[in-house]
Backbone bond lengths (Angstrom), bond angles and torsions (degrees), N, CA, C in turn:
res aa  C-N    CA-C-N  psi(-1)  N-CA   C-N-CA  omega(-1)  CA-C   N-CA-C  phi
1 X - - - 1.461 - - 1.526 109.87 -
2 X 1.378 121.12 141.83 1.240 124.56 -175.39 1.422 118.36 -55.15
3 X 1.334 143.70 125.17 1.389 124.41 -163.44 1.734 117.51 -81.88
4 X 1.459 103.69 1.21 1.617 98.41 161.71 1.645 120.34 -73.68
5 X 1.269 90.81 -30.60 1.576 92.13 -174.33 1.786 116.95 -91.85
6 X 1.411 104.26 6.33 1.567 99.16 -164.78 1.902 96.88 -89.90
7 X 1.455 99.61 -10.04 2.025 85.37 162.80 1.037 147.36 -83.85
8 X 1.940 91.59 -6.71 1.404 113.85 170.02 1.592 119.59 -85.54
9 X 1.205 121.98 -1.15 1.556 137.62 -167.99 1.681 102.10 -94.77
10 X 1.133 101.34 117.49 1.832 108.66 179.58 1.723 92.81 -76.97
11 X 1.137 104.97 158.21 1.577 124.55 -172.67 1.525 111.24 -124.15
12 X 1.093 122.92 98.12 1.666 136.29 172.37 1.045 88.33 -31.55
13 X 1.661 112.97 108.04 1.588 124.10 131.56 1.159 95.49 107.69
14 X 1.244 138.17 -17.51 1.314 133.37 138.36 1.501 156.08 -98.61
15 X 1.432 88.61 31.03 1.766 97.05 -157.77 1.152 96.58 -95.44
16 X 1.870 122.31 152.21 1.524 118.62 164.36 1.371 111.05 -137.96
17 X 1.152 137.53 107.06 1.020 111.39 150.58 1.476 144.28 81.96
18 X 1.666 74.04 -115.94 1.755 103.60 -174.07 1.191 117.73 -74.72
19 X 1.631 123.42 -11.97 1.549 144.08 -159.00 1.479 73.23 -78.69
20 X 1.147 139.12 -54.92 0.954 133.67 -135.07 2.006 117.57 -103.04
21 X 1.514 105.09 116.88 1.689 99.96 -163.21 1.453 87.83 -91.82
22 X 1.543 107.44 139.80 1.535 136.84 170.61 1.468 108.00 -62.29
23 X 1.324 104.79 -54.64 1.457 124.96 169.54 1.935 140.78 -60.73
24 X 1.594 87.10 3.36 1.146 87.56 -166.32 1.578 108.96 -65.46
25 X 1.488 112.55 163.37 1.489 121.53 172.09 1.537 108.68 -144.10
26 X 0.944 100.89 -0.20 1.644 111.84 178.69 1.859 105.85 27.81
27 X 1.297 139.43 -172.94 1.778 130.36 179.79 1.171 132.80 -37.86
28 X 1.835 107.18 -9.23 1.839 125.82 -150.07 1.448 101.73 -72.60
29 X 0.882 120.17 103.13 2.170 130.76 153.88 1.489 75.12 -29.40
30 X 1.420 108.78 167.88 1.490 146.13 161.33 1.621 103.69 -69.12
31 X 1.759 98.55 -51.41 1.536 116.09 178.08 1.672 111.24 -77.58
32 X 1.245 115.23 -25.18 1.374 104.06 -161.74 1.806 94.46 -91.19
33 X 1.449 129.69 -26.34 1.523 143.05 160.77 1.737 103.83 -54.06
34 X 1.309 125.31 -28.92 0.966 110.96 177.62 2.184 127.26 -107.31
35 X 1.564 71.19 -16.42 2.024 67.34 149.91 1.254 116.98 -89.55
36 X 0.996 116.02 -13.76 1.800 119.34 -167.44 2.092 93.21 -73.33
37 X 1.199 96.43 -45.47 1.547 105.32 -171.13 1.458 104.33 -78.78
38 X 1.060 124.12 -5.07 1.324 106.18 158.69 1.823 125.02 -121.05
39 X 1.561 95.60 12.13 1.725 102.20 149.92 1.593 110.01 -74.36
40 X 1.562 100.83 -35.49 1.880 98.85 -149.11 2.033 80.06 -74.91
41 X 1.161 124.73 -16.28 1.522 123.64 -169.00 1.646 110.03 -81.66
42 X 1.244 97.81 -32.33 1.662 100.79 176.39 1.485 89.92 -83.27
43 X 1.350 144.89 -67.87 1.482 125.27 -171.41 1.923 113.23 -35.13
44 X 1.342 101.98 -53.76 1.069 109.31 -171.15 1.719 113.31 -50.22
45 X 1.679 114.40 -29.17 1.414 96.32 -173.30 1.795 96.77 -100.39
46 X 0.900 110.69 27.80 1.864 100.34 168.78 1.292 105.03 -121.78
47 X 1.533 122.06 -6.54 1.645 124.13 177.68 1.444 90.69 -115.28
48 X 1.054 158.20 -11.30 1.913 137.85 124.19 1.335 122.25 -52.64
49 X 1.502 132.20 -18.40 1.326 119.65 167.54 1.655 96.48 -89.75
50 X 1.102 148.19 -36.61 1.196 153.36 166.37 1.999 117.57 -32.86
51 X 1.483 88.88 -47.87 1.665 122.82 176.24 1.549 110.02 -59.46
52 X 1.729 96.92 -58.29 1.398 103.25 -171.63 1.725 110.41 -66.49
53 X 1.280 111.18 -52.41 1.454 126.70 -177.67 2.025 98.60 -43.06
54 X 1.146 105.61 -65.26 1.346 100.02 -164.51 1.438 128.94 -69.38
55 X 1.779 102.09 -4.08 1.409 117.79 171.31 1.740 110.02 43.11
56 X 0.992 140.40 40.51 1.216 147.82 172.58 1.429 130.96 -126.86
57 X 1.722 122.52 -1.28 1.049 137.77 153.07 1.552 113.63 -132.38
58 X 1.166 100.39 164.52 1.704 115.32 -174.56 1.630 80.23 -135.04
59 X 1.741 98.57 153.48 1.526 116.46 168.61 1.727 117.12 -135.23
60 X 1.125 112.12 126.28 1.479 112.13 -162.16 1.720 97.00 -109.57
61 X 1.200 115.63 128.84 1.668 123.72 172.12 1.306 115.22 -108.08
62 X 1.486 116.95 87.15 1.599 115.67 168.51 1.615 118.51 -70.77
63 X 1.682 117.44 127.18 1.196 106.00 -173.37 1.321 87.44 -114.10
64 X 1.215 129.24 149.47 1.953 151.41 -179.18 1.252 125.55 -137.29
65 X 1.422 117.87 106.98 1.466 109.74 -167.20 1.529 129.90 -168.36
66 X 0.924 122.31 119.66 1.565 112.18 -174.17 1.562 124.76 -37.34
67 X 1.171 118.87 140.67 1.633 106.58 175.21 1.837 112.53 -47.35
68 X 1.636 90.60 137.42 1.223 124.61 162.80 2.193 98.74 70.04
69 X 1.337 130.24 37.65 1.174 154.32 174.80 1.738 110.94 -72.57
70 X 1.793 106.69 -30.15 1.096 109.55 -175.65 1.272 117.02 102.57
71 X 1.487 126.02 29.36 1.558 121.68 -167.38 1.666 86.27 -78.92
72 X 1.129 106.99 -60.25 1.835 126.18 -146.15 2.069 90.15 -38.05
73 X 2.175 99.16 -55.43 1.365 95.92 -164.77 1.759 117.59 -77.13
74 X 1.706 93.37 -2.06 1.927 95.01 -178.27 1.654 110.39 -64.81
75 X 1.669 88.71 -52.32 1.639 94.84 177.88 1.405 111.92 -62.25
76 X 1.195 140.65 -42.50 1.541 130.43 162.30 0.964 112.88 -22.06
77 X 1.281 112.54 -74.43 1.602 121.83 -147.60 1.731 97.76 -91.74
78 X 1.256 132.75 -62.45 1.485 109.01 173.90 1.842 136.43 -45.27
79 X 1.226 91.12 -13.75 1.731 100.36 -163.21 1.766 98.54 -93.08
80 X 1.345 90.59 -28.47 1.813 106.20 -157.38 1.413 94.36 -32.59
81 X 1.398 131.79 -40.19 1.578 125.22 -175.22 1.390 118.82 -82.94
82 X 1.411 115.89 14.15 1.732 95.48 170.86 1.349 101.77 -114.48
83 X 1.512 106.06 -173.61 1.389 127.95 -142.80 1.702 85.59 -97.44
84 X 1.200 130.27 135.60 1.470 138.65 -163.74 1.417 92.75 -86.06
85 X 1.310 113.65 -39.01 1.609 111.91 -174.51 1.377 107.12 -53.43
86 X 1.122 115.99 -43.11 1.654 116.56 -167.90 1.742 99.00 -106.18
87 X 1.239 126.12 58.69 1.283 132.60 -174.22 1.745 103.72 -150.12
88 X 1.067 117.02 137.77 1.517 125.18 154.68 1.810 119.69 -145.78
89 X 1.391 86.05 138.62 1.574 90.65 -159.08 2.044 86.32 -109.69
90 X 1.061 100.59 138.58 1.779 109.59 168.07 1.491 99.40 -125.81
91 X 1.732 109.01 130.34 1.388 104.40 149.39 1.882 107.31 -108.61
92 X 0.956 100.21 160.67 1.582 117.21 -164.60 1.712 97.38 -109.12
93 X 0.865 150.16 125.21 1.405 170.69 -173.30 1.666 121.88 -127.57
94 X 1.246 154.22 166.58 1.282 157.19 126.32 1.528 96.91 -2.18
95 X 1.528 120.79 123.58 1.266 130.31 165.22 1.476 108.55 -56.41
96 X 1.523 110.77 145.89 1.447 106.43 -177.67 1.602 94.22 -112.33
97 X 1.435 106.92 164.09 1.654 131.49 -179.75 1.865 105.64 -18.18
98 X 1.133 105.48 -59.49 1.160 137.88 -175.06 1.877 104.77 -44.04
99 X 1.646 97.74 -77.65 1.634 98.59 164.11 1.625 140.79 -52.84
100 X 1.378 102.62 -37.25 1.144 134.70 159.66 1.511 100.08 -24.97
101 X 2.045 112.22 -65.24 0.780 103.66 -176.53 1.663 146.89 -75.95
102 X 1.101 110.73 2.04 1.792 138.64 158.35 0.938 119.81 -99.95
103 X 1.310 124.87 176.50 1.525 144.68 -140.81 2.137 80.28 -93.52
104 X 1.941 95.30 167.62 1.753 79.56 -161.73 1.599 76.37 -90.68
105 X 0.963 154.09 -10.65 1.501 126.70 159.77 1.562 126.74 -34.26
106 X 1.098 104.55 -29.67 2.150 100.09 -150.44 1.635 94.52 -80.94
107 X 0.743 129.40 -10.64 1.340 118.78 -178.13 1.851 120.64 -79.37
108 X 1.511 86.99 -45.40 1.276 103.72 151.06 1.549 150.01 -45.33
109 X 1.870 86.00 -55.47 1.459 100.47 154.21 1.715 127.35 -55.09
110 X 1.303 108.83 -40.51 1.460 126.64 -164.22 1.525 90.72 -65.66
111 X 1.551 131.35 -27.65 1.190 130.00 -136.45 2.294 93.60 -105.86
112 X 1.025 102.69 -33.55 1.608 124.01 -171.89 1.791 98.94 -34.85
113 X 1.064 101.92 133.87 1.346 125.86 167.86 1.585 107.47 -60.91
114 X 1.479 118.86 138.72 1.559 136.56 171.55 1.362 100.17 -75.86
115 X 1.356 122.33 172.11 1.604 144.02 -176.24 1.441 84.09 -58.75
116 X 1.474 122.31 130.62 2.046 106.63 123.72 2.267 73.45 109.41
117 X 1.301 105.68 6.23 1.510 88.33 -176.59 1.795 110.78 -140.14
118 X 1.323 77.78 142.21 2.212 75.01 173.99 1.888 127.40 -77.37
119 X 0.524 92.76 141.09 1.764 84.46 176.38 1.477 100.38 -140.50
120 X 1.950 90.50 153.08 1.890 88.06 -168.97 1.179 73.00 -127.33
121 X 1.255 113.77 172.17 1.533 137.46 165.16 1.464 125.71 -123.08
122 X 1.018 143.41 61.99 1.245 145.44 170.71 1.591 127.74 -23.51
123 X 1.374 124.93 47.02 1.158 141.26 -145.42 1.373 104.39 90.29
124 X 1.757 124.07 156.04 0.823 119.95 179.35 1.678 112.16 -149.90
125 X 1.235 121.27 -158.69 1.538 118.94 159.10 1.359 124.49 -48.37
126 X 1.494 114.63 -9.16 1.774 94.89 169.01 1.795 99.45 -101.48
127 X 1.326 128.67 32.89 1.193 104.80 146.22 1.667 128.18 -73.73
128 X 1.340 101.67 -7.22 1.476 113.77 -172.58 1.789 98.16 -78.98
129 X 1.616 103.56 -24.17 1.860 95.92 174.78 1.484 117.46 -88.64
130 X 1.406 98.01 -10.73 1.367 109.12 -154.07 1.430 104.03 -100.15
131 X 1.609 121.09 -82.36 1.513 124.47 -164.63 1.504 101.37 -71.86
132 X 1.875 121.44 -35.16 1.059 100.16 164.80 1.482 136.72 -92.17
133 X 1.210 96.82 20.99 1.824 92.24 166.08 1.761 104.70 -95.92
134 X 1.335 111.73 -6.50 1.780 120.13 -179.20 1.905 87.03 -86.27
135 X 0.823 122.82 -22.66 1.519 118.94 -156.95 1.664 119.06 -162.16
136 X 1.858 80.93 66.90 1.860 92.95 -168.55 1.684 117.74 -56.48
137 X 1.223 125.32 14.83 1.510 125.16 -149.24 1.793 91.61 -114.70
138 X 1.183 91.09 -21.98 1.845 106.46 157.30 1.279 114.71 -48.75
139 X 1.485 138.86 -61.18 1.057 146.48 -153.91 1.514 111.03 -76.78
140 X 1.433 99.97 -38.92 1.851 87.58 172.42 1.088 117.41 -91.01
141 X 1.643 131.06 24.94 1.435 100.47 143.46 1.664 109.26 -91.56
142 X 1.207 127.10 42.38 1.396 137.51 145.78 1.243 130.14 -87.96
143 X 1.481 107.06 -12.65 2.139 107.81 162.01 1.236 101.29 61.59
144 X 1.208 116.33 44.97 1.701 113.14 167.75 0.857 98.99 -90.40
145 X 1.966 119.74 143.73 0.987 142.19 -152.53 1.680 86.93 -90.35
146 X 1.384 107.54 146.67 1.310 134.97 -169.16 1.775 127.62 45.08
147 X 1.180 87.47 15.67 1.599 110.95 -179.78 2.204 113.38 -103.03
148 X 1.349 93.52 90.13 1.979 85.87 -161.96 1.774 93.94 -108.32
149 X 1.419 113.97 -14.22 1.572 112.07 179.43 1.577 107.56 -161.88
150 X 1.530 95.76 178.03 1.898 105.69 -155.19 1.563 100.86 -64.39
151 X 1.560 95.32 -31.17 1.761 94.41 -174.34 1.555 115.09 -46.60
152 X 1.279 119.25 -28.89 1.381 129.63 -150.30 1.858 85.66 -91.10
153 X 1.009 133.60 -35.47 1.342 117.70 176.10 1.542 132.76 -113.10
154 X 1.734 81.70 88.88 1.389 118.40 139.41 1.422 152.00 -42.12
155 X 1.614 102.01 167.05 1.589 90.39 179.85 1.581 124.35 -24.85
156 X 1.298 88.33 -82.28 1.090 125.72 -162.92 2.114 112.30 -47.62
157 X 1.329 102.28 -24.34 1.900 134.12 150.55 1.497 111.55 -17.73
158 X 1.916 72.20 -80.75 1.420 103.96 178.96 1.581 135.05 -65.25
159 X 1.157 97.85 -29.28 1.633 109.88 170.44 1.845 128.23 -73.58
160 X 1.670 79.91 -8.60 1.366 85.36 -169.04 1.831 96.00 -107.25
161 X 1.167 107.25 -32.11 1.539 98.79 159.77 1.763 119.38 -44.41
162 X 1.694 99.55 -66.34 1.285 97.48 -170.17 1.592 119.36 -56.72
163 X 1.935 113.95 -15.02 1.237 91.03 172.15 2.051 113.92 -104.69
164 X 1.087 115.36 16.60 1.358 130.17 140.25 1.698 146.09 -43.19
165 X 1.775 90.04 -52.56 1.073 106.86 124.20 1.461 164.18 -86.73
166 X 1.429 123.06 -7.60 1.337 125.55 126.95 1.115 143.73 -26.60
167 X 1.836 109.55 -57.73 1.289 123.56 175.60 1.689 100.78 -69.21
168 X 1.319 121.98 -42.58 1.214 122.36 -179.05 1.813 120.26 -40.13
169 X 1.480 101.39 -46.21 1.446 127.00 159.68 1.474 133.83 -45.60
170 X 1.331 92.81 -67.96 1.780 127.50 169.12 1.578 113.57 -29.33
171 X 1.870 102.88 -46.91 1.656 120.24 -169.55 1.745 93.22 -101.03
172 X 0.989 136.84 -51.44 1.447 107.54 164.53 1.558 129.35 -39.36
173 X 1.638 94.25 -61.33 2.096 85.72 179.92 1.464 98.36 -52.66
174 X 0.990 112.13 -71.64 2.109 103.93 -176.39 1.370 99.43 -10.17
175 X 0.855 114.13 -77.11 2.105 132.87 -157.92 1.396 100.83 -55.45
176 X 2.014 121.50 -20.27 1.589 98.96 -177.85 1.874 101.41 108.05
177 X 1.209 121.48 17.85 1.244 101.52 -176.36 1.913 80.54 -123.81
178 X 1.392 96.95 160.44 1.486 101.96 -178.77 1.611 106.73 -124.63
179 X 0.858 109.03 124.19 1.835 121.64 173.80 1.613 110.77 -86.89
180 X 1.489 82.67 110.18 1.864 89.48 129.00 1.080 151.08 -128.77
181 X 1.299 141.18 143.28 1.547 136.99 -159.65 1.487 100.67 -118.49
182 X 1.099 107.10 125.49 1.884 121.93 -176.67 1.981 82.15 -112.28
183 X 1.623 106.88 137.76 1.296 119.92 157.83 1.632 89.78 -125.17
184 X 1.414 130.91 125.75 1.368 137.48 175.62 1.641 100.62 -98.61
185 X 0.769 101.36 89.20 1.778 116.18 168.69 1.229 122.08 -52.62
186 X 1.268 136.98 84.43 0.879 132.55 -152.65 1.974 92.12 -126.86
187 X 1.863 100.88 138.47 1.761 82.40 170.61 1.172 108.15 -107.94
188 X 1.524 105.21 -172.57 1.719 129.27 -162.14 0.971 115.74 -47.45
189 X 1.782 111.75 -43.72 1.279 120.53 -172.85 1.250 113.15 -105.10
190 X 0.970 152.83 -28.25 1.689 134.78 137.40 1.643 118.24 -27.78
191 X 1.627 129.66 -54.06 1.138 118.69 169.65 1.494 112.36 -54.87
192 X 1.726 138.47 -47.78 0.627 123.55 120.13 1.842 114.87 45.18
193 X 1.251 92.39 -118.86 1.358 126.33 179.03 1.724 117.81 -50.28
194 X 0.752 81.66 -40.89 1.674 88.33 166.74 1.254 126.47 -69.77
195 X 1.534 115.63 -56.16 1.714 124.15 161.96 1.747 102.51 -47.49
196 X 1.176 116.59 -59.40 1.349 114.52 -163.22 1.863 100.79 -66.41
197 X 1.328 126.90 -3.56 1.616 143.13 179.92 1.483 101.68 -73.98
198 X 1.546 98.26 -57.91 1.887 119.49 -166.85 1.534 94.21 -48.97
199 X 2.476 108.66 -67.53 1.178 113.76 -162.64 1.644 110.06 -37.97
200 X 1.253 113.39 -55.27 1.364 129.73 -163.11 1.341 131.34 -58.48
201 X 1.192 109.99 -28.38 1.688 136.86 -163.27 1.723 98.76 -104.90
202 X 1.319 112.27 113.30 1.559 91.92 -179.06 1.573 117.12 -80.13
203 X 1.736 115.24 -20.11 1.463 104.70 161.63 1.717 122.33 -88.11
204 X 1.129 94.72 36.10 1.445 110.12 159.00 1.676 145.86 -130.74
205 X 1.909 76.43 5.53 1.454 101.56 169.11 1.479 135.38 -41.31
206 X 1.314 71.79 -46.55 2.455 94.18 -171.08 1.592 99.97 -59.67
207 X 1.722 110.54 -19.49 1.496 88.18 -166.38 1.358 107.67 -107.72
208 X 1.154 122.23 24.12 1.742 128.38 -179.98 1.530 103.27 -99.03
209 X 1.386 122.88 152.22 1.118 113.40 171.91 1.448 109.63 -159.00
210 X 1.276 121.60 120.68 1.480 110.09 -167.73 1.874 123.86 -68.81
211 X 1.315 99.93 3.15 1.491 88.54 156.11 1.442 138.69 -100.98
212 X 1.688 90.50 21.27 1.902 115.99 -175.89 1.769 90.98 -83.09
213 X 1.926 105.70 -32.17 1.313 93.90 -154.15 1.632 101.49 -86.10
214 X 1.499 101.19 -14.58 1.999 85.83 -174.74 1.805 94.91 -86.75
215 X 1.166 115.57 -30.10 1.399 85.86 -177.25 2.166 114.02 -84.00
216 X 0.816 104.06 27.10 2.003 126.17 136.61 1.589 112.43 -52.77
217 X 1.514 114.07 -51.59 1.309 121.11 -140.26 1.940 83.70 -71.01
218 X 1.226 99.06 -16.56 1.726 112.53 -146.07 1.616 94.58 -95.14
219 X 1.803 127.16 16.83 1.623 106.42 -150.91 1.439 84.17 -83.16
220 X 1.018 145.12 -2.14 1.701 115.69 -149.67 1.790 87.38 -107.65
221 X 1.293 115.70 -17.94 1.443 121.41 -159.01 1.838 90.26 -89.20
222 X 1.448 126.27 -27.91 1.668 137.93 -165.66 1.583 92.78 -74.73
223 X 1.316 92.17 -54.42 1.466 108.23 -168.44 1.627 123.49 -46.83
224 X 2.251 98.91 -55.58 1.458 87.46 166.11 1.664 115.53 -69.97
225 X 1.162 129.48 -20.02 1.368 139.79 -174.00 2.057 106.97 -57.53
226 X 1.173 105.15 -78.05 1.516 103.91 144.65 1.204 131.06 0.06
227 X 1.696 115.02 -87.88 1.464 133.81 -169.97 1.489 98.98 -52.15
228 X 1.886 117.99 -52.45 1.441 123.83 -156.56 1.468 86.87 -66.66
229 X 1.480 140.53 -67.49 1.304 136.27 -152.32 1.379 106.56 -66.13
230 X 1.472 132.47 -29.21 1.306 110.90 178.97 1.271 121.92 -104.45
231 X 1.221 124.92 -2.55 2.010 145.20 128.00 1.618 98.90 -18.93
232 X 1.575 105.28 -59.56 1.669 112.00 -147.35 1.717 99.17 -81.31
233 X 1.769 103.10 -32.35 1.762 104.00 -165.64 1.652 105.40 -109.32
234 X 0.745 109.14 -21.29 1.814 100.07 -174.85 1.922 109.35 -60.03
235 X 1.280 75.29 127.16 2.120 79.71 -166.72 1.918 88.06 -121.27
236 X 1.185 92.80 172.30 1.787 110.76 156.70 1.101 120.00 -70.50
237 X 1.671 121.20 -39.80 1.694 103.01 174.93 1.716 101.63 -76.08
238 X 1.624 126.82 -49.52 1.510 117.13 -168.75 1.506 100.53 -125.92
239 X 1.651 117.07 78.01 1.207 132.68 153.78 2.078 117.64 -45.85
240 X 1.316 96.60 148.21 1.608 91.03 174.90 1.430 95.88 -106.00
241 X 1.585 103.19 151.26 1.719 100.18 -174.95 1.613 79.60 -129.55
242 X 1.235 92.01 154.01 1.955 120.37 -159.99 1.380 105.18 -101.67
243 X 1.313 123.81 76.58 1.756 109.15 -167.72 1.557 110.32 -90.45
244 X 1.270 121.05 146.86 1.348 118.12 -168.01 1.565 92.64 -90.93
245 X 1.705 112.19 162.70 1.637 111.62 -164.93 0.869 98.60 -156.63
246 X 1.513 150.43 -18.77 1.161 141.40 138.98 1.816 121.18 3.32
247 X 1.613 108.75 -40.90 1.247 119.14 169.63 1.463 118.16 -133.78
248 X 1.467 109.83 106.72 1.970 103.43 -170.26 1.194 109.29 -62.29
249 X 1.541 132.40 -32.08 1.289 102.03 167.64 1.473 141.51 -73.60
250 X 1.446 94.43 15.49 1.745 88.37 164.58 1.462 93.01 -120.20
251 X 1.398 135.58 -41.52 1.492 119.09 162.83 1.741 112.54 -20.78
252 X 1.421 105.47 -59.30 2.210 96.28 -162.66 1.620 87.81 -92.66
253 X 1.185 154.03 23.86 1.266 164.63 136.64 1.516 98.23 -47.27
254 X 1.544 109.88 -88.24 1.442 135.63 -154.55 1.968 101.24 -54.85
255 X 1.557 95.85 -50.76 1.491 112.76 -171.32 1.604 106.81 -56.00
256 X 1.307 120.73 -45.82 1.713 128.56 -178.54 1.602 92.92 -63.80
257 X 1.563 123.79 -60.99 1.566 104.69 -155.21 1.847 95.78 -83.38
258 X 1.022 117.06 3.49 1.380 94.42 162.59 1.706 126.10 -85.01
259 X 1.417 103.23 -34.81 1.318 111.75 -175.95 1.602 102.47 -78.85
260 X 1.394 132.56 -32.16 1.095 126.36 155.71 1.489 130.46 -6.77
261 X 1.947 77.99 -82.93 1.350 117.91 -170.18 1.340 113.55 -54.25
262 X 1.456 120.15 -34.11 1.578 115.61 -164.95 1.937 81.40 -99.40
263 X 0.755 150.93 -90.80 1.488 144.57 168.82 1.729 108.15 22.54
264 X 1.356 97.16 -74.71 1.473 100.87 167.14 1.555 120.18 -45.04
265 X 1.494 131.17 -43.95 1.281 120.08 177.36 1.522 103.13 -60.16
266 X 0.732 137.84 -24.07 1.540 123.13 -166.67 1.066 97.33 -78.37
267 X 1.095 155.89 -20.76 1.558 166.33 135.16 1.889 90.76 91.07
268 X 0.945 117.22 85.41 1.553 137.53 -159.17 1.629 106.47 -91.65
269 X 0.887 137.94 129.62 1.531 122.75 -177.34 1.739 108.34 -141.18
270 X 1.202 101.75 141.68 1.747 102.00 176.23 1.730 109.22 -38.19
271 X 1.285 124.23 153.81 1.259 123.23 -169.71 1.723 89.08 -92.62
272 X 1.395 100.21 143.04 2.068 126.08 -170.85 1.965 91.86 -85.60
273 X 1.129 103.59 135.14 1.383 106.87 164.80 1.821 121.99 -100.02
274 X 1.444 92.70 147.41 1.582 81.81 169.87 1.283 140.10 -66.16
275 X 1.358 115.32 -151.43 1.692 96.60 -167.73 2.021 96.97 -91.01
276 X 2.090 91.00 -36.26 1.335 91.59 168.38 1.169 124.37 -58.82
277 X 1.412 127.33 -24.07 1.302 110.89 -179.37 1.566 114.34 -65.51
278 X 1.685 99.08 -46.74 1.844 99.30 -151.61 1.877 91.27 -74.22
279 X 1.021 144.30 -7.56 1.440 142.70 137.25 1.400 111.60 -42.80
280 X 1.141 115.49 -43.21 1.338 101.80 -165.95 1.701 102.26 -75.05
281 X 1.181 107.58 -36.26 1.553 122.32 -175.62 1.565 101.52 -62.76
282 X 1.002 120.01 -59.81 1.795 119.23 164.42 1.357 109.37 -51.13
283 X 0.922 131.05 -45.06 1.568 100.04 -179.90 1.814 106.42 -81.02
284 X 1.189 127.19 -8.37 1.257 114.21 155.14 1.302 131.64 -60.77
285 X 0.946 114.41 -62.89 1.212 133.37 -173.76 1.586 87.59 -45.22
286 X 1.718 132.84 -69.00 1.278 131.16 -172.03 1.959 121.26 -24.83
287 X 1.775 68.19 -55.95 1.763 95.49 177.29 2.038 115.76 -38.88
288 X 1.898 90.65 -58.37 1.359 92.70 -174.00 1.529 96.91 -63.96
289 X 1.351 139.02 -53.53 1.297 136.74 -130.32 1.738 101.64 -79.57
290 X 1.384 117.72 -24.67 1.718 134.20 157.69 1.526 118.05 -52.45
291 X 1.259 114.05 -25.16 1.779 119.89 -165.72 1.319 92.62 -61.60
């Protein structure tokens, strides 16, 4: 792994937190973060046509993050250079009637990117570790069998989620799809600042919402919620990398040369034709050049 990016990678069973500055900016100009993000953007759209052509991997982008962290404008602005055709964007919302009625995977599943294509996730399956471990009263409208109140979920609940989702993980990389998990770290008082941005700004009204601000009341409860789920899920094939967000231009900075960077290992190449094919292509070409 590239050694710029290995400080951003949470470490199973040892990750905290606090190791980690929201604020970081490490040497990056404002300007010099933003040419960088638009080299890693031109790589990015010749290693997605590369992706798509060879139809043999899928790439999944989990974004995770406290309200107003900057997911909505990361994916904007990093993605802005690929090909929409070979793009799918999911936002994840309150399960409807429907999901409710399956396991909290399938929705997710239903949602997974094909061979040769990107898919983002705009929240994803660890809200099921996340908002509902802040707000266990969530979980039973899932009708799990022997599950009738919060008391009932326990450790041992929870452990079995997080390795649910593992395995959930485990059988994608097998299958060829590659994960990434963005947690945008964002602190108290920068979000903060942002809500009080939305109040203030009247074309920024639509995006404030006062139930961003009570679940605030909840940061310290997100926070251990957070730490435990990506303690429990960060693996070697789909590590979570910790991006600081305090400042988006090093947030969609960090996010381009990572996805880059691991893109490039796959060392991806236009698909080689046979001999029948490139015959076949010569006598086309003949064909047109006769009209």
């Amino acid at each position: 792994m590239d050694e710029s990016i290995k400080q951003f990678v949470a470490k199973a069973g040892a990750f905290k937190l606090k190791d980690h500055d929201p604020g970081y900016k490490g040497n990056y100009s404002k300007d010099q973060a933003g040419d960088l993000l638009e080299e890693y953007k031109e790589a990015m759209e010749e290693l997605q046509e590369k992706l798509y052509a060879s139809n043999s991997y899928s790439v999944l982008l989990i974004f995770q993050a406290m309200d107003a962290a900057g997911k909505d404008s990361a994916i904007k602005h990093v993605m802005s250079g690929l090909n929409p055709q070979g793009t799918q964007v999911f936002s994840f919302k309150q399960p409807s009637a429907e999901e409710y009625d399956h396991d909290f995977l399938w929705r997710h599943y239903k949602a997974l990117p094909e061979k040769g294509r990107i898919g983002i996730h705009n929240r994803s399956h660890y809200e099921n570790v996340l908002v509902c471990k802040v707000h266990p009263e969530l979980v039973l409208k899932e009708n799990i069998p022997g599950i009738s109140s919060t008391e009932q979920l326990d450790d041992r609940f929870w452990k079995q989620r997080y390795e649910s989702i593992k395995g959930f993980e485990e059988h994608l990389t097998r299958n060829g799809t590659l994960i990434f998990k963005f947690f945008l770290n964002v602190s108290r008082k920068e979000q903060k600042e942002r809500f009080l941005e939305r109040i203030n700004d009247p074309l920024k009204n639509w995006k404030f919402s006062a139930f961003d601000v009570n679940e605030r009341e909840h940061w310290n409860e997100y926070m251990e919620a957070y730490e435990e789920a990506i303690n429990r899920t960060s693996t070697e094939d789909a590590p979570w990398y910790i991006i600081p967000a305090d400042h988006k231009y090093i947030t969609r900075m960090l996010i381009g040369q990572i996805i880059k960077t691991r893109l490039e290992q796959l060392q991806l190449n236009m698909p080689s034709l046979s001999d029948a094919d490139m015959e076949g292509l010569k006598l086309s070409k003949e064909r047109l050049m006769n009209e």
